[in-house]
Residue, then its C-alpha position, 0 to 999 in steps of 0.5 A: x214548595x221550598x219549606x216542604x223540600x226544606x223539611x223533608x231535608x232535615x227530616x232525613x238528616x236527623x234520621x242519619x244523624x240517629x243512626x249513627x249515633x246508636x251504631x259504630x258502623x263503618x264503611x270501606x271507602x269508594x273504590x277500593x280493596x282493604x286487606x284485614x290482617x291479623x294485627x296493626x301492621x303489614x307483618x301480620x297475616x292478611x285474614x280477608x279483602x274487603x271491598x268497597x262499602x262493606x260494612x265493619x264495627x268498629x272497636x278500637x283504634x291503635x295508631x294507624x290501625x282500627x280494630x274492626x269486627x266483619x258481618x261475618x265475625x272475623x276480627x283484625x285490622x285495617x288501616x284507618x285512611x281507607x275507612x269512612x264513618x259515612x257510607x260510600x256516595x256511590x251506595x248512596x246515590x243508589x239507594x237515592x235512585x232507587x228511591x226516586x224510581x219508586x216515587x216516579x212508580x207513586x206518581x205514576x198510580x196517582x195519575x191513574x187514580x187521577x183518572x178514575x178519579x175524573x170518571x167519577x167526577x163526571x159521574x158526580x157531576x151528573x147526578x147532581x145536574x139531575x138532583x137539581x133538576x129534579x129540585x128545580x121541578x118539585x120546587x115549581x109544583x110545590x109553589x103551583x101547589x101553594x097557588x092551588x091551595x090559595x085558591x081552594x082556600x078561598x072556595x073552601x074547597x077540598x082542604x084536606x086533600x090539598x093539605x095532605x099534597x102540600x106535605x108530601x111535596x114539601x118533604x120530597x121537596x127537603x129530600x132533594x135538597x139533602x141529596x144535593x147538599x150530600x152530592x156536593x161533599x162527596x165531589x169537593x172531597x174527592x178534590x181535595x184529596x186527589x190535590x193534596x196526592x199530587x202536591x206530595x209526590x210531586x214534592x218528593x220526586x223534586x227533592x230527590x232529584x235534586x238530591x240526587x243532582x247534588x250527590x253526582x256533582x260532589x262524587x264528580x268534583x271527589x274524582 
């Protein structure tokens, strides 16, 4: 459970480390308004506010100052102390939320389909009891048969016909035992697949809310 937690961590952070390398995204740190002005000072006409989390590129740095273009076009600056390269813990702890939400819906399905899944392998579990019912049967008239023909053999009586039921028997005989063989698969596959389903929703629902835990801890000890 700790190496399959412990991948998809690293999983997730190569992920942002890719993201950020390809983009020179910034964000709006938390909880604050930041004025774009016109130039790198307060002498210069404020073109816009942006608020918290908002998403600049970032162009150039001048001093105190980063030059910075808006999802909407406007370019100017803003003051370097209140822009972070990483995105706001409140956005992500939403975004993480929201994810676990969606895993708990997951987890949801896959009890219900858990359920339909028990249905069916009673269904499974019967057939199979009448399978082996019907091969325990044939099994006991092909060996009362066989007794028969030794019997008739011996009298060299009605030969052929006792050969021609011996053959028929034995082949429904091997028709029972294909059925059986074939029921059997089929319930071992549903198990392993109903087995690995809960494994992986329950190992994603364990790491996000760990994850989770971890971001409200930080974002706590940061206010």
């Amino acid at each position: 459970m700790r190496i399959v937690v412990f991948c998809c961590f690293m999983l997730m952070v190569s992920a942002l480390a890719a993201v950020s390398a390809e983009a020179e995204t910034r964000y709006v740190s938390d909880q604050i308004s930041v004025t774009l002005r016109r130039g790198p000072g307060t002498e210069y006409k404020i073109l816009k506010s942006l608020p918290t989390g908002a998403a600049v590129e970032f162009l150039e740095e001048e001093e105190n100052y980063l030059k910075v273009r808006t999802k909407g076009g406007s370019e100017g600056y803003v003051l370097k102390q209140y822009i972070s390269a990483q995105l706001p813990k409140a956005y992500v702890v939403a975004r993480l939320e929201k994810q676990l939400v969606q895993l708990q819906q997951r987890m949801a399905d896959v009890a219900k389909g858990a359920e339909a899944w028990k249905g069916e392998k009673v269904e499974l579990q019967r057939q199979l009891a009448d399978v082996q019912q019907a091969f325990n049967r044939g099994k006991a008239k092909h060996s009362s048969l066989a007794k028969q023909y030794q019997t008739l053999q011996d009298g060299a009586k009605n030969v052929a016909e006792l050969l021609n039921e011996r053959d028929r028997l034995k082949a429904e005989n091997e028709k029972y035992a294909t059925d059986l063989a074939q029921l059997r698969q089929d319930n071992d596959d549903i198990l392993r697949k109903a087995i690995v389903k809960w494994f992986l929703a329950g190992a994603g629902v364990l790491f996000l809310g760990w994850l989770i835990g971890k971001q409200s801890r930080t974002r706590k000890r940061a206010f």
